[in-house]
C-alpha positions as CSV (number, residue, x, y, z in Angstrom):
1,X,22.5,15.8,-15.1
2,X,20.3,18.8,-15.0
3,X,19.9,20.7,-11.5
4,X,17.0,19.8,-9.3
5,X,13.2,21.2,-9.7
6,X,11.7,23.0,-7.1
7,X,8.8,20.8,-5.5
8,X,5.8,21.9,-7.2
9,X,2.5,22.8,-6.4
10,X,-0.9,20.9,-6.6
11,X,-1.6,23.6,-9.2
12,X,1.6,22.1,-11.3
13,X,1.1,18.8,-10.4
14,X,-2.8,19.0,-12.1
15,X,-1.4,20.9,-15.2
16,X,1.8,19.5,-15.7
17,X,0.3,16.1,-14.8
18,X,-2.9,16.1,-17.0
19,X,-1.4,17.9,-19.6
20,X,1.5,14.9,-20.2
21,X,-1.1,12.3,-19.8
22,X,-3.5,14.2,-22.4
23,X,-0.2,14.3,-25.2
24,X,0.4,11.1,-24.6
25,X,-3.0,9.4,-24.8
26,X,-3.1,11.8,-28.4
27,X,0.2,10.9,-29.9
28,X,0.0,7.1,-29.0
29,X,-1.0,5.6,-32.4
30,X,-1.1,1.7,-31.4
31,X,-1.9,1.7,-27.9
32,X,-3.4,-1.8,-26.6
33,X,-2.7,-5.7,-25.1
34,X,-0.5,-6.0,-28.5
35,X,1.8,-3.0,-27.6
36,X,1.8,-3.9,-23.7
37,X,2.7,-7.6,-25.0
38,X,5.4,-6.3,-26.9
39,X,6.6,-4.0,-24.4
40,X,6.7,-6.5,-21.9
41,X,8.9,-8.8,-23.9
42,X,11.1,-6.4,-24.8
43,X,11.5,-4.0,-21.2
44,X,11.0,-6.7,-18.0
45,X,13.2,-8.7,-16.6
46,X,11.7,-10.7,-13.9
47,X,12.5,-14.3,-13.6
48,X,10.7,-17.1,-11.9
49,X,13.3,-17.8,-9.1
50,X,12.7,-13.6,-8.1
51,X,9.2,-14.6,-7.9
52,X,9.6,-17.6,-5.8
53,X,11.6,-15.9,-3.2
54,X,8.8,-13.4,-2.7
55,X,6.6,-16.1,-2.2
56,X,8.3,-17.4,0.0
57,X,9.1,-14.7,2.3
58,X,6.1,-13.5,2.1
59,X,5.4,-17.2,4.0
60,X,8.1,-16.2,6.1
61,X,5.9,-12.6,6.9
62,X,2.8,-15.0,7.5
63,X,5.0,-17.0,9.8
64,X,6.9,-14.8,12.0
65,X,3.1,-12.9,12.6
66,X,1.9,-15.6,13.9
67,X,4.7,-16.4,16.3
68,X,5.3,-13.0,17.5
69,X,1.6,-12.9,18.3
70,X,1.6,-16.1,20.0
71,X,4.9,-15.7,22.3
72,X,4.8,-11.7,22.3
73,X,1.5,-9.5,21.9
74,X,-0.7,-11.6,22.9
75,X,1.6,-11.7,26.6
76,X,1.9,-8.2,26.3
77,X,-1.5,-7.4,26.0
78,X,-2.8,-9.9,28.7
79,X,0.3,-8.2,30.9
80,X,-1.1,-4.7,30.3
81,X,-5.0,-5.9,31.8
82,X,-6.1,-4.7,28.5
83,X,-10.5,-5.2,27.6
84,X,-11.2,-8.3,25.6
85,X,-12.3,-6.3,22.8
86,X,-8.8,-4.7,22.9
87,X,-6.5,-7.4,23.6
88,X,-8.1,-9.3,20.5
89,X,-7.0,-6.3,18.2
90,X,-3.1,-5.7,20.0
91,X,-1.7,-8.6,18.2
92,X,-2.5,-6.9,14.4
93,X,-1.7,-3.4,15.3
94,X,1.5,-4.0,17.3
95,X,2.8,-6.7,14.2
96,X,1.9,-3.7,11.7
97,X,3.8,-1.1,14.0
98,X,6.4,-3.6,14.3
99,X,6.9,-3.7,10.3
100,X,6.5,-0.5,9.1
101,X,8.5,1.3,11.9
102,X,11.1,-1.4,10.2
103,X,10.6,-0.5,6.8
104,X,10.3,3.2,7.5
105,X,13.6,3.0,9.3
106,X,14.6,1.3,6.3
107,X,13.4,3.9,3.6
108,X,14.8,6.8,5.4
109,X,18.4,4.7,5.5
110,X,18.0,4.6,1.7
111,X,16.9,8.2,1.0
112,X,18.9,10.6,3.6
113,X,21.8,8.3,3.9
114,X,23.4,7.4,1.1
115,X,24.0,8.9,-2.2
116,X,20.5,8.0,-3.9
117,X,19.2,11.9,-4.6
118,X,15.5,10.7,-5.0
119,X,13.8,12.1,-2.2
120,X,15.5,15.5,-3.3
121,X,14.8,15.1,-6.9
122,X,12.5,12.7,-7.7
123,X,13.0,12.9,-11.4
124,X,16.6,11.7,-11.0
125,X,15.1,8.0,-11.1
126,X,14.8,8.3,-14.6
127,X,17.7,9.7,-15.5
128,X,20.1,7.4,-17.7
129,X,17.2,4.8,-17.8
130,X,17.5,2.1,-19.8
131,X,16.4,-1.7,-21.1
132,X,17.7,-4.4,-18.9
133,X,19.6,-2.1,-16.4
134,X,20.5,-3.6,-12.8
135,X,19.1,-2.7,-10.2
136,X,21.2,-2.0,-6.9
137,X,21.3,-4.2,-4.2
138,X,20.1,-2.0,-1.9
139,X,17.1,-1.0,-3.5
140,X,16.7,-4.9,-4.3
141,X,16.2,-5.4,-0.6
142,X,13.2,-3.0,-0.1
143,X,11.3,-4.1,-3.2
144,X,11.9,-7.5,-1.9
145,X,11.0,-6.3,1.8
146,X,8.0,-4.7,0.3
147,X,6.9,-7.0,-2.1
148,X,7.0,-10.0,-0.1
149,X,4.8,-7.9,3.2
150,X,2.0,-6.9,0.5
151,X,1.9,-10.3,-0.9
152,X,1.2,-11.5,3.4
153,X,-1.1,-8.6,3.6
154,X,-3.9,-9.8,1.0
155,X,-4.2,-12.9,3.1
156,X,-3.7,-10.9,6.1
157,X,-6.5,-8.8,5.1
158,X,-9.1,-12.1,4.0
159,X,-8.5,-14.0,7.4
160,X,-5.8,-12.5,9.9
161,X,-7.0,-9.0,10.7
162,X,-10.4,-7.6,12.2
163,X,-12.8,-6.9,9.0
164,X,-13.7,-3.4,9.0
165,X,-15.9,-1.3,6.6
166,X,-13.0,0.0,4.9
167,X,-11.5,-3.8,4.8
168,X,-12.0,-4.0,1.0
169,X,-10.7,-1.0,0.1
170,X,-7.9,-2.3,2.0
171,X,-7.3,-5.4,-0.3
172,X,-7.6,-3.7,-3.5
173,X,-4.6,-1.8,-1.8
174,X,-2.9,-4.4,-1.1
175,X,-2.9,-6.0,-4.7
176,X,-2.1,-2.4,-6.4
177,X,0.5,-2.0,-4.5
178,X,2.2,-5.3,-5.2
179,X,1.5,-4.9,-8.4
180,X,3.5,-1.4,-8.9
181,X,6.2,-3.7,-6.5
182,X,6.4,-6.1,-8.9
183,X,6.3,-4.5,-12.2
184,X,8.5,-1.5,-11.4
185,X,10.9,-4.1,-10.0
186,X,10.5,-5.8,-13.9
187,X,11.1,-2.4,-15.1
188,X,14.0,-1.5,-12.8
189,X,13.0,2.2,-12.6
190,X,2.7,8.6,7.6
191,X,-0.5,10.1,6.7
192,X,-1.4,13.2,5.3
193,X,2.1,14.8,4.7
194,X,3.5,11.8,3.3
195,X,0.5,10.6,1.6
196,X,-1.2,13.7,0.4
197,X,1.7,16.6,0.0
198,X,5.0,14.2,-0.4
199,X,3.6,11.4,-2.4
200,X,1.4,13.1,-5.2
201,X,3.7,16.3,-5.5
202,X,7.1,14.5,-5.8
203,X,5.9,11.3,-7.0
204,X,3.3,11.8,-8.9
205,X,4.8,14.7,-10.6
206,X,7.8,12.4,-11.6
207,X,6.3,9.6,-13.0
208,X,3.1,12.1,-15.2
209,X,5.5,15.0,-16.2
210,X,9.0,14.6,-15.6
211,X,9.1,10.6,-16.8
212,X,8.3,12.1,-20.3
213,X,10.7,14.8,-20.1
214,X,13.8,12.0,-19.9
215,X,12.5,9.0,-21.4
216,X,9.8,10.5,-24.0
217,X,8.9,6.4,-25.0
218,X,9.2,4.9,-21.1
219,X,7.2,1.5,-20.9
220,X,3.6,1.2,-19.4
221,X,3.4,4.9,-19.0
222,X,-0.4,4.9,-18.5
223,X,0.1,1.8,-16.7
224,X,1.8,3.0,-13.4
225,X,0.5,6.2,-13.8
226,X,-3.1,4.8,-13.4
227,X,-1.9,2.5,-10.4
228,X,-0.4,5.4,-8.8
229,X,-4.1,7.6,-9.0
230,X,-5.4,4.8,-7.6
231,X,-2.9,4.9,-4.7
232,X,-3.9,8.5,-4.2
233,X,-7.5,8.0,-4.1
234,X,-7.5,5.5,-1.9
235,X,-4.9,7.9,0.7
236,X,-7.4,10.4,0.3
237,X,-10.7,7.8,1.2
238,X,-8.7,6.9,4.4
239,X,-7.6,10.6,5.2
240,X,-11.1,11.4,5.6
241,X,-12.1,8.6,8.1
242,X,-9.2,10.5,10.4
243,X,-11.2,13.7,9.5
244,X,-14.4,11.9,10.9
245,X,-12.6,10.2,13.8
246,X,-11.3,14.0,15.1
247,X,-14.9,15.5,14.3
248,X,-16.3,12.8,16.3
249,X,-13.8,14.0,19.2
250,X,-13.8,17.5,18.9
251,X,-18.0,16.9,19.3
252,X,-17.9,15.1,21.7
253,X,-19.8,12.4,20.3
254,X,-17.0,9.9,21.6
255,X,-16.9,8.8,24.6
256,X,-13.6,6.7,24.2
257,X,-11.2,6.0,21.5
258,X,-12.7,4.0,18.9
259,X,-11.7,3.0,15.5
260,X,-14.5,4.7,13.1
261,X,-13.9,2.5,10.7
262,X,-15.0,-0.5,12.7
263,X,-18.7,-1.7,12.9
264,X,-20.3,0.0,15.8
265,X,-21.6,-1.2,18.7
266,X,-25.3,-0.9,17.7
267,X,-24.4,-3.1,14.3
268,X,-23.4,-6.6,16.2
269,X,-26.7,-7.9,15.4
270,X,-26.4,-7.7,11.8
271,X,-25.4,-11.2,10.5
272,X,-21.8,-11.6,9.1
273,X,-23.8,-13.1,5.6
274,X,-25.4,-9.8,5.5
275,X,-21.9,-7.8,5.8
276,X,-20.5,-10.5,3.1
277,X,-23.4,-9.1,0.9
278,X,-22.3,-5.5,1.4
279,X,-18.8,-6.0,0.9
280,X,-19.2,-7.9,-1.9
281,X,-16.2,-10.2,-1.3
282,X,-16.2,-13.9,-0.3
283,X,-15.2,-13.9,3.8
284,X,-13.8,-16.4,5.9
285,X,-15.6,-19.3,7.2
286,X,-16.1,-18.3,10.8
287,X,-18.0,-14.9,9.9
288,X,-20.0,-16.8,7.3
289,X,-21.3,-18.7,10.7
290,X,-21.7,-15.2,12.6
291,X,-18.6,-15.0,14.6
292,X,-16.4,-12.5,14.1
293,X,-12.4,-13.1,12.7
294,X,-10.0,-11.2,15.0
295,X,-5.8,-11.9,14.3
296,X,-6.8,-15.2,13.2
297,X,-8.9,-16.1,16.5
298,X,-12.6,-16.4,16.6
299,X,-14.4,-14.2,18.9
300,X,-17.9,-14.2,20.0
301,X,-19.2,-10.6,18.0
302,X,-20.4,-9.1,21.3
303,X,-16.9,-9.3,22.8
């Protein structure tokens, strides 16, 4: 096994990174659906009963939401005296700080305490890689913990959660990332710092450069690859609503804390079909009738 790489910079990331992708969009000679067909057959390994217990605890996901709202946040919030507006939003953001500090916890079990060298040297995930390997138990358990939370979260998105303006950005997040769940499964292979330093220079530069480097033919190269951009586009879109939200501070043009990516104040008179047309995305019943969806509860819009 070859010694670690030091973490790179976004320089080496862009050169490394565009120059693999460029060689290997050059020297792929029958690249298409009849190659990814092929590949598929020949590389995943994901069976129907894997699928099914997704599904279902992705119910599961659905279900505990809805009861932890019902017999804990909503309490909580009505406990803590909290503004209409507010209370109606508690239930989504404590169930999403309830999961991820959960699956962070999780992650950081997996990556600083036990014997898994990814986070040090992210190439090691492809070392020794090859068709129809198992994949640990372990690292069964977060795909499934993840898969099953994103597969909640597109229907989360649709008709659980306040619609905001970045709401559909949101759902094409939700299905890439499932998607990269599910198919690196079949394969077996915080904000800015993690996002926008950790995730593009040690992920990224493992799965454009150093993939190549140990497994010169790996499956669905450009596949993931593109999937992952994606992923780092969308980071980026959402870093710079927190770069609006601190301008808006540091301006003073704030008087209170405020979600910028919410519809303001001023924009409650705009119908919900009119939104809809904006969005570009078919919305739940209740805003189709001008009301607006919050954690699964209609509210008047000028709560």
């Amino acid at each position: 096994m070859p010694p670690p790489e030091p973490m790179p910079g976004y320089g080496t990331l862009l050169r490394r990174g565009y120059g693999s992708l460029a060689e290997a969009a050059r020297s792929c000679g029958d690249c298409g659906w009849e190659l990814a067909r092929r590949t598929w057959a020949e590389n995943a390994h994901l069976g129907w009963a894997e699928v099914l217990l997704c599904g279902l605890c992705a119910l599961g996901w659905t279900a505990l939401r809805c009861a932890c709202s019902r017999s804990i946040f909503r309490p909580f919030g009505e406990w803590c005296n909290l503004q209409p507006k507010d209370a109606a939003k508690m239930p989504e953001s404590a169930w999403k700080l309830l999961f991820y500090t959960l699956s962070w916890s999780y992650g950081t079990y997996l990556l600083f305490f036990t014997d898994y060298p990814f986070f040090h040297d992210p190439p090691s995930v492809f070392y020794g890689w090859k068709q129809g390997m198992e994949v640990p138990t372990d690292i069964a358990v977060a795909y499934l913990l993840q898969g099953s939370f994103y597969g909640h979260s597109i229907y989360a998105t649709a008709y659980m959660d306040t619609w905001r303006k970045d709401s559909v950005v949101m759902l094409l997040h939700h299905v890439v990332t499932l998607t990269l769940i599910a198919s690196s499964y079949a394969f077996s292979p915080g904000r800015f710092w993690f996002r926008l330093y950790w995730f593009p220079l040690k992920v990224l530069y493992a799965t454009c450069y150093s993939s190549l480097q140990s497994v010169p033919n790996i499956p669905f190269y450009f596949f993931f690859n593109a999937l992952l951009l994606i992923l780092t586009l969308m980071n980026i879109y959402w870093f710079l609503y927190i770069v609006l939200f601190v301008a808006k501070v540091l301006m003073g043009q704030m008087q209170e804390v405020n979600d910028v990516r919410e519809y303001d104040v001023e924009d409650t008179g705009k119908s919900a079909r009119a939104r809809k047309r904006e969005a570009g995305i078919q919305l739940p019943k209740a805003l189709k009738e001008g009301l607006h969806l919050r954690n699964g509860l209609v509210k008047d819009k000028r709560l």
